[in-house]
C-alpha positions in Angstrom: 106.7 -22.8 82.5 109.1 -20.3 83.0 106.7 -17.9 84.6 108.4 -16.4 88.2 106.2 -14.2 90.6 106.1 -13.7 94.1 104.8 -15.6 97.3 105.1 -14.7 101.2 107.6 -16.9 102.6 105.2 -17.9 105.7 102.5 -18.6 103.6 101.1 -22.8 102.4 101.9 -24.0 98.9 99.5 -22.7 96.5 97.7 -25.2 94.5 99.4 -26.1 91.2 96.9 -23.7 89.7 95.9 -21.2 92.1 96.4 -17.6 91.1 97.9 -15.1 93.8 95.5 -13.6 95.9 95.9 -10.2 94.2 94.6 -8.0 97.1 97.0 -9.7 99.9 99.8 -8.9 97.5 98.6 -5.2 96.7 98.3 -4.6 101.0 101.7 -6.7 102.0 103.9 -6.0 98.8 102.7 -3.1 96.3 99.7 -1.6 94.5 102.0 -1.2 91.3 103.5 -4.0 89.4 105.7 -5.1 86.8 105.9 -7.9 83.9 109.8 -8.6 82.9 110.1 -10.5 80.0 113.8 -12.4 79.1 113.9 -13.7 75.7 117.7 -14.7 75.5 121.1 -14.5 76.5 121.7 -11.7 74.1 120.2 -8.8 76.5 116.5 -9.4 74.1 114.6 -8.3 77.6 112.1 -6.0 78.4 109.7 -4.3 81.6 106.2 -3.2 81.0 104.4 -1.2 83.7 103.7 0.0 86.4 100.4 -2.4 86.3 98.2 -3.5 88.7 98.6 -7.2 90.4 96.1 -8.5 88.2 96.7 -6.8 85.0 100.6 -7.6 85.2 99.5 -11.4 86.1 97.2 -11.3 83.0 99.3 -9.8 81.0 102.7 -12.3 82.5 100.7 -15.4 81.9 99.3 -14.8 78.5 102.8 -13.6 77.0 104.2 -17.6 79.1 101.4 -19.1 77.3 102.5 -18.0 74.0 105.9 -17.7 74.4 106.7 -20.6 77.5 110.5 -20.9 76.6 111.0 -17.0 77.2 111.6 -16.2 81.4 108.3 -14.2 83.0 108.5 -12.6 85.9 106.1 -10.6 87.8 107.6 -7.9 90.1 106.2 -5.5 92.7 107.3 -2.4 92.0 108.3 -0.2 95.3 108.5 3.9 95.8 112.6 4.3 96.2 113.9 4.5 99.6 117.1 5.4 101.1 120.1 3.4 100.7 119.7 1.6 104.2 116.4 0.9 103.8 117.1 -0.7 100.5 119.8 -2.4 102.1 118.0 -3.4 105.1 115.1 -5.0 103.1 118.4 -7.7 101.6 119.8 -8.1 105.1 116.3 -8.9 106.9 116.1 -11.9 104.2 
């Protein structure tokens, strides 16, 4: 499964097939979302959204069911900040 979305750092392993608790990512990450989709080296990508945590898990898993050798990720999709703050979320990592 090629399938790549986000987990707090602090939080336990998820069972191997528990779903992300969509409102803890909605409060702590973003209410808007979105599905990347990689299909090859050649620059065949695309980004669908903005979605909401559930529909752009949906929509991410059914495209890695169909299609499990393309890359899936599901993104939170932030309001644009200032440079430091952009930087500062990278540094704080």
């Amino acid at each position: 499964m090629a399938l790549i979305y986000p987990v707090q750092a602090d939080a336990p392993e998820p069972d191997e097939d528990a779903e992300p608790a969509f409102a803890e990512l909605a409060s702590d990450l973003s209410d808007q979302w979105l599905v990347e989709v990689a299909v090859g080296e050649e620059g065949d990508d695309g980004c669908f959204g903005p979605l909401t945590a559930r529909a752009a898990w949906d929509l991410a898993v059914g495209v890695d069911e169909r299609r499990p050798e393309w890359m899936v990720s599901v993104v939170p999709l932030y309001l644009p900040g200032t440079v430091d703050e952009v930087v500062d979320l990278f540094d704080d990592a």
